[in-house]
C-alpha atoms as a printed R data frame, in Angstrom:
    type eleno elety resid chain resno       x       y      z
1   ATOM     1    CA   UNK     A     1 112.364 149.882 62.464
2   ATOM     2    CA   UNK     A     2 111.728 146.878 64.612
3   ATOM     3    CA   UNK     A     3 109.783 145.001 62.232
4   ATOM     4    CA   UNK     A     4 113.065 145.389 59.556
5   ATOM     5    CA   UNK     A     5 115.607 144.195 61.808
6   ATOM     6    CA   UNK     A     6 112.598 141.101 62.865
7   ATOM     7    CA   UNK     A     7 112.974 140.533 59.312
8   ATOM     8    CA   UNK     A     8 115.951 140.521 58.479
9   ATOM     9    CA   UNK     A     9 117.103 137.558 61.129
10  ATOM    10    CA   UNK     A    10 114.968 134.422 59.580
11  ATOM    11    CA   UNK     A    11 117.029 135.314 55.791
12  ATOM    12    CA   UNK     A    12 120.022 135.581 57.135
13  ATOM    13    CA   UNK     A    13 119.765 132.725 59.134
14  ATOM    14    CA   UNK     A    14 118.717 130.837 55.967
15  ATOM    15    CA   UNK     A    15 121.757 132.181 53.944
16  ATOM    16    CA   UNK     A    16 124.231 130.909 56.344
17  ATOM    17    CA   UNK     A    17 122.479 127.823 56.847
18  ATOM    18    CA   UNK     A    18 122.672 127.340 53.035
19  ATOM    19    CA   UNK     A    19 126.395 128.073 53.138
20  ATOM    20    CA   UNK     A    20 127.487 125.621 55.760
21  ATOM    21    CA   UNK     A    21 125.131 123.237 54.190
22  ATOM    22    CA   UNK     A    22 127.345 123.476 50.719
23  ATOM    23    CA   UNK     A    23 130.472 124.342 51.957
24  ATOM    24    CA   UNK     A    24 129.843 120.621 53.566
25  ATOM    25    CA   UNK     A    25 128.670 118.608 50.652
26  ATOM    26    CA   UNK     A    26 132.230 118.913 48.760
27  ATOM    27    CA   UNK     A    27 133.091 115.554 47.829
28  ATOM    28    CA   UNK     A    28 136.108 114.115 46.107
29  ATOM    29    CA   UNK     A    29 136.361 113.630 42.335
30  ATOM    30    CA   UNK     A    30 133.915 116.549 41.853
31  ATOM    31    CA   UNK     A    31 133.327 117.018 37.980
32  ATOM    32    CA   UNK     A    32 134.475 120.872 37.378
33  ATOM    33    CA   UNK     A    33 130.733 122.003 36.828
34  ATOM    34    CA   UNK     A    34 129.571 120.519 39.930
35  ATOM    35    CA   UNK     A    35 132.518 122.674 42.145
36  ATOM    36    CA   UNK     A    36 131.364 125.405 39.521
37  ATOM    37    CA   UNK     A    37 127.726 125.454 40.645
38  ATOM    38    CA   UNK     A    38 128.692 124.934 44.329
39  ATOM    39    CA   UNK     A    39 131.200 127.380 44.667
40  ATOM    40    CA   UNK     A    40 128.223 130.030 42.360
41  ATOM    41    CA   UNK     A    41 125.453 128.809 45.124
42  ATOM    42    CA   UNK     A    42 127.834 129.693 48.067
43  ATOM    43    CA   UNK     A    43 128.789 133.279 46.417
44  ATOM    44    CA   UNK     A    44 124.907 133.968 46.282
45  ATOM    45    CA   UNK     A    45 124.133 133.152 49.491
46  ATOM    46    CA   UNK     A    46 126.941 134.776 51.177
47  ATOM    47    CA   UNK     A    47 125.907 138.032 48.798
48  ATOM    48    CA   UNK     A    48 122.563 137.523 50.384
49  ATOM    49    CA   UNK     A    49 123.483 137.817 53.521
50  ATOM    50    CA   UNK     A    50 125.886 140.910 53.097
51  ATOM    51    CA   UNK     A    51 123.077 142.627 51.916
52  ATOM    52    CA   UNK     A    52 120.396 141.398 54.408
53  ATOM    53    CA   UNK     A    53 123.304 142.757 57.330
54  ATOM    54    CA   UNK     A    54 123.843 146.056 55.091
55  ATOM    55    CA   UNK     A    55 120.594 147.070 53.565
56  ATOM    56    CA   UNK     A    56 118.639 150.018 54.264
57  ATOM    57    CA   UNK     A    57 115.397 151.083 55.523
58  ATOM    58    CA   UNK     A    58 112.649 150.962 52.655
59  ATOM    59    CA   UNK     A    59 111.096 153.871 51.864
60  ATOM    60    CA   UNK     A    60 107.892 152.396 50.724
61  ATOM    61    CA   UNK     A    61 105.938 148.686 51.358
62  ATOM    62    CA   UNK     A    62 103.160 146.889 50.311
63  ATOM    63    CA   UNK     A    63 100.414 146.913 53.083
64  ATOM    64    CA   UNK     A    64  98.719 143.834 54.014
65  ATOM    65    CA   UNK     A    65  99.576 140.156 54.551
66  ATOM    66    CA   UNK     A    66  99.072 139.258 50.942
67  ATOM    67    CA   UNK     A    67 102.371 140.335 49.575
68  ATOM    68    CA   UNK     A    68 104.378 139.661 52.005
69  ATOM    69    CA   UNK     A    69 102.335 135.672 51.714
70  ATOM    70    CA   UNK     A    70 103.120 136.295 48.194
71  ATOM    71    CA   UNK     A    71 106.562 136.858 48.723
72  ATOM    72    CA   UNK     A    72 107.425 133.855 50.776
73  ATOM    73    CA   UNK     A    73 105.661 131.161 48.890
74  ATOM    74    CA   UNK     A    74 107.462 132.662 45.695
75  ATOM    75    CA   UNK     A    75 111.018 132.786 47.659
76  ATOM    76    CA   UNK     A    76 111.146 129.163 49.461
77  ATOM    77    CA   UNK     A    77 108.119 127.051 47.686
78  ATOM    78    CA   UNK     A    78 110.186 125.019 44.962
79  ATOM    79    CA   UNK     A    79 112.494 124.306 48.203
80  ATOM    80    CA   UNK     A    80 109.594 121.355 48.608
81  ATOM    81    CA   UNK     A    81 111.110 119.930 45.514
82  ATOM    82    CA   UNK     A    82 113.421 117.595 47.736
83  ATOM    83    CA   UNK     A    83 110.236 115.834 49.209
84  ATOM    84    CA   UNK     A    84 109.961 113.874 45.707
85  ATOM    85    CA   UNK     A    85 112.060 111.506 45.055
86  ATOM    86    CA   UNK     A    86 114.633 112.303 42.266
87  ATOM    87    CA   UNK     A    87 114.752 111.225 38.936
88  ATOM    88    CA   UNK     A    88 117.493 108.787 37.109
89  ATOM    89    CA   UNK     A    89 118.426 110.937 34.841
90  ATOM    90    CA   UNK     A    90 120.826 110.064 31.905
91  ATOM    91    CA   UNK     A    91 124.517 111.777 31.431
92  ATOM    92    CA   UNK     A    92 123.063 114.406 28.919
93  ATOM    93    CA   UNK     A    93 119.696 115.499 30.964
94  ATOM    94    CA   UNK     A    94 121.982 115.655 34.059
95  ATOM    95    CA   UNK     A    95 124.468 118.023 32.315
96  ATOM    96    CA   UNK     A    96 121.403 120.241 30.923
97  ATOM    97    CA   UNK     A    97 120.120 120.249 34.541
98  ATOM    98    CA   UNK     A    98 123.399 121.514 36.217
99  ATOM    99    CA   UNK     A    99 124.442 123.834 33.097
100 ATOM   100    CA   UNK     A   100 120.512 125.693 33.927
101 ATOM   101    CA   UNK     A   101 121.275 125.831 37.431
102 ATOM   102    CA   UNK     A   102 124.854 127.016 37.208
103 ATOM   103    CA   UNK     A   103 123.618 130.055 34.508
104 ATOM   104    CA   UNK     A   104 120.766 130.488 36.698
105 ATOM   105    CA   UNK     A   105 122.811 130.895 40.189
106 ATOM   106    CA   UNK     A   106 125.708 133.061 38.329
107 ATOM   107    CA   UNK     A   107 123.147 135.603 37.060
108 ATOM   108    CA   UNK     A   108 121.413 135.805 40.144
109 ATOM   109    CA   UNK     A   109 124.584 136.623 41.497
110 ATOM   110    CA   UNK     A   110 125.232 139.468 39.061
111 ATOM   111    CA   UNK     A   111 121.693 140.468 39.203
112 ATOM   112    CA   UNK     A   112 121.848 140.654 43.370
113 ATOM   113    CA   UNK     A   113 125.171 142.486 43.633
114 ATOM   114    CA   UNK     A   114 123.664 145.126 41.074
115 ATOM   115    CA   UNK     A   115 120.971 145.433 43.628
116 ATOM   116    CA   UNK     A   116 123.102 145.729 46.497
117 ATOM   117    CA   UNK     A   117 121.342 147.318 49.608
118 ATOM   118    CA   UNK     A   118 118.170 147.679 47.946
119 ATOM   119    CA   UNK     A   119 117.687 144.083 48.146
120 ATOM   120    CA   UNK     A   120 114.580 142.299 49.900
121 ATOM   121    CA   UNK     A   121 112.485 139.603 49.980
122 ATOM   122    CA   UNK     A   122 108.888 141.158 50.335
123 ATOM   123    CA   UNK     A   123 107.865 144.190 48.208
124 ATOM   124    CA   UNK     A   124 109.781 147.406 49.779
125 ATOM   125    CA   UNK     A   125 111.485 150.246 48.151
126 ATOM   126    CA   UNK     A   126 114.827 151.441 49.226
127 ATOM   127    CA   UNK     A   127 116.712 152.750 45.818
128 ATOM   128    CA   UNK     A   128 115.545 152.710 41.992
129 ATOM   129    CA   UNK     A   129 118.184 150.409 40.631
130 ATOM   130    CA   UNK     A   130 118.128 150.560 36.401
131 ATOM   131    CA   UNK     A   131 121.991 150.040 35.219
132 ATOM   132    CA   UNK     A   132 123.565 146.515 34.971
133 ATOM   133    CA   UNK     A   133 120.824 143.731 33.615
134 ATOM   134    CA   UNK     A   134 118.334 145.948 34.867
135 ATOM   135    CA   UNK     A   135 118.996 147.974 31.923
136 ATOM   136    CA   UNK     A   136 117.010 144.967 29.934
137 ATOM   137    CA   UNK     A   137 114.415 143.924 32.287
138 ATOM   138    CA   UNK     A   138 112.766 144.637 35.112
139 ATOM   139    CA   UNK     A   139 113.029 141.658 37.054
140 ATOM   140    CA   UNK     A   140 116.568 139.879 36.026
141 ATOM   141    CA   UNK     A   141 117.020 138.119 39.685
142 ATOM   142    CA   UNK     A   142 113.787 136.137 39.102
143 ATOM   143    CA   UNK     A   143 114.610 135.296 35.404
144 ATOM   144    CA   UNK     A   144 117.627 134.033 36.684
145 ATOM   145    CA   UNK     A   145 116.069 132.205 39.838
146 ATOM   146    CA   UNK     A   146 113.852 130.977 37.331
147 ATOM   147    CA   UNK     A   147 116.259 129.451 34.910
148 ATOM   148    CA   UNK     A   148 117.761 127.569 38.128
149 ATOM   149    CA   UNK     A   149 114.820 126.357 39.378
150 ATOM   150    CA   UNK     A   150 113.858 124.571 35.793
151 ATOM   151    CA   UNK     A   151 117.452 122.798 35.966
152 ATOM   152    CA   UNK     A   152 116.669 121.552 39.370
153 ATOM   153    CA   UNK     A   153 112.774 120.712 38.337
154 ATOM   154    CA   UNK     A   154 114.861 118.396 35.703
155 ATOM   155    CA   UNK     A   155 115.968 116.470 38.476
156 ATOM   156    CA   UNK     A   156 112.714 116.081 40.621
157 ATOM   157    CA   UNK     A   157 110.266 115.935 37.482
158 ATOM   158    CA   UNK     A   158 106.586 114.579 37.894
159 ATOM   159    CA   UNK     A   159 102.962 115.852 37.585
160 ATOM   160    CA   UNK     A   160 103.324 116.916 41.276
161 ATOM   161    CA   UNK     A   161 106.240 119.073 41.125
162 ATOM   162    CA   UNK     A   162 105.194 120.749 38.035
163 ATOM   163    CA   UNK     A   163 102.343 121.771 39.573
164 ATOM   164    CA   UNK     A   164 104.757 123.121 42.436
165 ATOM   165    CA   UNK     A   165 107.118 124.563 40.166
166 ATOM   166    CA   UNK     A   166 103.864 126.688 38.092
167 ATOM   167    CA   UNK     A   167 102.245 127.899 40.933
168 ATOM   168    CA   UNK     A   168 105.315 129.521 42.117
169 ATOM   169    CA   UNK     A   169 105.957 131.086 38.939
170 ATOM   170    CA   UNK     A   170 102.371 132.442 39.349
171 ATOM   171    CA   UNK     A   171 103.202 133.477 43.009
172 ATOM   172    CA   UNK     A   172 106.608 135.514 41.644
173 ATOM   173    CA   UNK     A   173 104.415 137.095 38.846
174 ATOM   174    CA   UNK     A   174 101.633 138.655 41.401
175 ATOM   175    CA   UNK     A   175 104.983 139.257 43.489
176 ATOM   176    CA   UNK     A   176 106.424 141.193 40.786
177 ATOM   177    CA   UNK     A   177 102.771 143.412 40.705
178 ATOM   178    CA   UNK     A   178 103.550 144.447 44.152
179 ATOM   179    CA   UNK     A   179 106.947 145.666 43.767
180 ATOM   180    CA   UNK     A   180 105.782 147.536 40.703
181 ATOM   181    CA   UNK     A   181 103.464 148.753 42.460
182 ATOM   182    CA   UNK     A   182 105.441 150.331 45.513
183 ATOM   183    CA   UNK     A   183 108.046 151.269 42.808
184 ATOM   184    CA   UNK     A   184 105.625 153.483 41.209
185 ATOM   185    CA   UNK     A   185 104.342 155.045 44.337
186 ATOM   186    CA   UNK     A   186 108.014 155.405 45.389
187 ATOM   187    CA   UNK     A   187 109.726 156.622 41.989
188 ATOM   188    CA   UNK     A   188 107.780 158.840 39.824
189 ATOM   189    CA   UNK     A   189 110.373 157.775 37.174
190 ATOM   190    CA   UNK     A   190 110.058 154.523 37.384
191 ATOM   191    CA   UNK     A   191 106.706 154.876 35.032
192 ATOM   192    CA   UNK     A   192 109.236 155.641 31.893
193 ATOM   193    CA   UNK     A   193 111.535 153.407 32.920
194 ATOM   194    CA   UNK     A   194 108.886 150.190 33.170
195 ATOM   195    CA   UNK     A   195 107.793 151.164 29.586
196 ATOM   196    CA   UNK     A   196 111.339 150.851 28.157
197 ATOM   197    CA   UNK     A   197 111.707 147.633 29.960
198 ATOM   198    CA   UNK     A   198 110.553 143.721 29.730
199 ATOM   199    CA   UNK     A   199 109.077 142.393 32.567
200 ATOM   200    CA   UNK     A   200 111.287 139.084 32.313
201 ATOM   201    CA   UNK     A   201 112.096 138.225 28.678
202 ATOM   202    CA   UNK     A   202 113.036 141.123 26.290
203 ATOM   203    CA   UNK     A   203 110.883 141.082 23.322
204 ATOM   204    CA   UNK     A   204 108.657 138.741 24.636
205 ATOM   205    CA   UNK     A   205 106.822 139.593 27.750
């Protein structure tokens, strides 16, 4: 019980700190997508901490430090992104970049209030969630992280952050493992309902 509340304290922390941090950056003569995207990253991140406060006790984890390693380095490690400088981008790369992150940030939106209390970061069980996008795949919030971290790659792109950006694809994918892994042990169910589903992209994988 300790440990959970210990946990919860560094996220929320984070999703607060993320809101004042926006909530701060409005400037004047704002071009509608850029309020768009703002206003979409504040909505997430005061979802996130809603359900951080609100969330129950998991029924199941992953043991050892490895997943919960896993976990972070897949959450916060394209966050180093803003140690590069950024790219001069031209008027139609820039409006690709914000239209990924916008999508990206919206659906993770949907995707996290479908989730609700069964939210977390590292791989725990709490409630088998299946309706909403989850209905498609398995793993919508990360497809949707994903899709916003490519439009911000756009603006930070060299050989060094696409080697940042791959390896935390490759740390959400062996995160992904884990939670199917607990969600098995947790949900006998959950065995039908992970061969009806994609992993990330219907059709495709």
């Amino acid at each position: 019980m300790m440990y959970d509340l210990f946990m919860r304290l560094p996220l929320l922390l984070w999703a607060l700190f993320c809101v004042l941090r926006e909530t701060g950056e409005f400037v004047e003569n704002e071009t509608p997508i850029h309020i768009a995207m703002r206003l979409s990253t504040i909505a997430f991140m005061l979802l996130v901490a809603a359900v951080v406060v609100l969330r129950t006790h998991p029924r199941e984890k992953a043991r050892g430090w490895e997943p919960r390693m896993t976990a972070f380095a897949g959450s916060f490690m394209t966050y180093g992104f803003v140690l590069f400088p950024p790219r001069n981008l031209s008027v139609p790369l820039e409006m690709v970049s914000t239209v990924l992150i916008l999508i990206g940030t919206v659906g993770a939106v949907v995707a996290l209030s479908q989730l609700g209390r069964s939210f977390s970061i590292m791989a725990e069980t709490r409630k088998l969630v299946t309706s909403g996008p989850y209905r498609f795949v398995r793993h919508p919030l990360y497809l949707t992280e994903e899709i916003a971290i490519v439009g911000m790659f756009i603006q930070y792109a060299s050989a060094w952050t696409a080697v940042l950006m791959i390896t935390q694809l490759l740390f959400q994918l062996r995160r992904m493992h884990h939670e199917e892994t607990v969600l098995t042990a947790s949900f006998p169910e959950y065995l039908a309902y992970q061969e009806s589903t994609a992993r990330l992209v219907p059709g495709i994988y």
